[in-house]
C-alpha positions in Angstrom: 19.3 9.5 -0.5 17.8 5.6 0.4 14.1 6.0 1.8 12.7 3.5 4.2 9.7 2.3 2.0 6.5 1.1 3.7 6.0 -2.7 3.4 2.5 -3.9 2.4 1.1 -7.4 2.9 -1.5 -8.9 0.7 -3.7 -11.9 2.2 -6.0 -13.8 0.1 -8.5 -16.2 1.9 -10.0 -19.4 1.0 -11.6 -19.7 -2.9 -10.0 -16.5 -4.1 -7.2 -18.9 -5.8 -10.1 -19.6 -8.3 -10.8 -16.1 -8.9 -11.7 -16.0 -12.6 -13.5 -19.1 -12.3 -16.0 -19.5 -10.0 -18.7 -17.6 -9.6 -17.4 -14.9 -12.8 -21.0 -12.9 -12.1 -19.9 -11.9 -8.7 -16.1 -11.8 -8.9 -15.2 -11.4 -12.8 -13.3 -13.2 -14.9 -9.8 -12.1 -14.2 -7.6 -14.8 -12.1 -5.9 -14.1 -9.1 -2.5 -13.7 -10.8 -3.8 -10.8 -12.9 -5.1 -9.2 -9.6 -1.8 -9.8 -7.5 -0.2 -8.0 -10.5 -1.8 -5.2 -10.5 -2.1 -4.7 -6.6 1.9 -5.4 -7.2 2.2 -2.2 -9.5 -0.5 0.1 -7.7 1.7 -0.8 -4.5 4.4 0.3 -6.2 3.2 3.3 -8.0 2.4 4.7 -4.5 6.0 4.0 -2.9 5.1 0.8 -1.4 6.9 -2.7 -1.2 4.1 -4.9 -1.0 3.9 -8.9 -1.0 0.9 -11.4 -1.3 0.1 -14.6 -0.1 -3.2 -16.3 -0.8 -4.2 -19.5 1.5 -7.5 -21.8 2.0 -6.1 -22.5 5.3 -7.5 -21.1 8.4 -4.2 -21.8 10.7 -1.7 -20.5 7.8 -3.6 -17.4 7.1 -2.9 -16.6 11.0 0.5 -17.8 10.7 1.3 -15.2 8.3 -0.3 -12.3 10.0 2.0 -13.4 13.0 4.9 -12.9 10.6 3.8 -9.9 9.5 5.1 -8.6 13.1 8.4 -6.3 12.9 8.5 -6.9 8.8 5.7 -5.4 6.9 3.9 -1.4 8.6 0.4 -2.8 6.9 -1.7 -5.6 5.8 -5.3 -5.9 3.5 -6.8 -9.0 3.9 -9.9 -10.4 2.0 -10.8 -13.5 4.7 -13.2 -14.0 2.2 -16.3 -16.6 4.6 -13.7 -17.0 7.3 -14.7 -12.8 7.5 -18.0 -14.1 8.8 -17.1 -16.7 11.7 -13.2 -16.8 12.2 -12.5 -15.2 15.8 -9.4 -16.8 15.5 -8.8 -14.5 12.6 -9.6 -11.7 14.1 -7.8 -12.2 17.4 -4.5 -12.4 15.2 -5.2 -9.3 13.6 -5.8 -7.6 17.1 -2.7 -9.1 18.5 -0.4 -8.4 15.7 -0.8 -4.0 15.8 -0.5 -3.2 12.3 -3.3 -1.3 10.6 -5.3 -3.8 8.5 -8.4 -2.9 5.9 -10.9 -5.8 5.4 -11.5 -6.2 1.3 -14.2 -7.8 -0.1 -14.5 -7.9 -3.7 -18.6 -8.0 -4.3 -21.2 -6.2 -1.4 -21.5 -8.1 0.9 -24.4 -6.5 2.2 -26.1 -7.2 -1.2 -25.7 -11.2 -0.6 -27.0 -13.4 1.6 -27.9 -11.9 4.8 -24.9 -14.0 6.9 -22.6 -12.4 4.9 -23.9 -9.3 6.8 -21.4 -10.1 9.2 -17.8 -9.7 9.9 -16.1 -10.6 12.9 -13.1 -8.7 11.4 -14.0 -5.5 10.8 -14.1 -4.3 14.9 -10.2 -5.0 14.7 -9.4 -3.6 11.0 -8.7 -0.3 10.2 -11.7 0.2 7.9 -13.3 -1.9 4.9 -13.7 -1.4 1.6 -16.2 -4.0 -0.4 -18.2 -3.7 -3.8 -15.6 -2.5 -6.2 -14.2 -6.0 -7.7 -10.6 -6.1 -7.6 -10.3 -2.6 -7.3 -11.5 -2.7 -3.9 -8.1 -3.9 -3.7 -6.3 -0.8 -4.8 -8.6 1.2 -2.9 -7.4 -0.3 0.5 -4.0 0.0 -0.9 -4.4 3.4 -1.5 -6.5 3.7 2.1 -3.6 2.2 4.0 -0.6 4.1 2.3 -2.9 7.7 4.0 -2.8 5.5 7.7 1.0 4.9 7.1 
């Protein structure tokens, strides 16, 4: 018997592609191919097809939660500081009607106070920050429940 799996997009926003690098105290020290590998197998551990894109692009990061439309049931996005100011961002995940969970790797209500902020979060699902890359697998795990 084939089951329909649930199809899980990934979106990284700007800076994360030098996740093991920059900033190790607040983000760690493992790079953004050792995360997407195990979101990959904790995806897949729970049933779910999942892909991930990472982009320090504004315009592409809406482009693919356009595609996202009729091809994948649920997205978790980390807009990393577009979170804080991109209504642009948040009017594609609005207008797109997929459940989406906001990630943030550190707490963000630890940090600087204009990180306090997210223009996202009114059109997500829920969010899930503080946990390093396992905040990661927790939305995973978050949206596979909403799905």
């Amino acid at each position: 018997m084939n089951m329909l799996r649930h199809k899980v997009l990934v979106l990284h926003g700007p800076n994360l592609d030098l996740l093991g690098e920059r900033e190790t105290g607040i983000y760690g020290r493992d790079s953004l191919e050792n995360i997407n590998a195990g979101i990959i197998r904790c995806a897949q551990d729970l049933g779910l097809d999942c892909e991930v894109h990472q982009s320090n692009s504004e315009g592409a990061i809406i482009d693919l939660l356009h595609s996202a439309r009729g091809r994948f049931d649920g997205v978790v996005i980390n807009a990393a500081a577009y979170t804080h100011y991109s209504i642009a961002i948040r009017d594609a995940i609005a207008a797109i009607r997929i459940p989406c969970i906001e990630v943030h790797m550190s707490n963000v209500y630890a940090r600087e106070e204009f990180r306090h902020t997210s223009v996202i979060a009114p059109v997500c699902a829920g969010s899930i920050s503080g946990f390093g890359k396992n905040s990661y697998m927790l939305a995973i795990y978050g949206l596979k429940d909403l799905l």
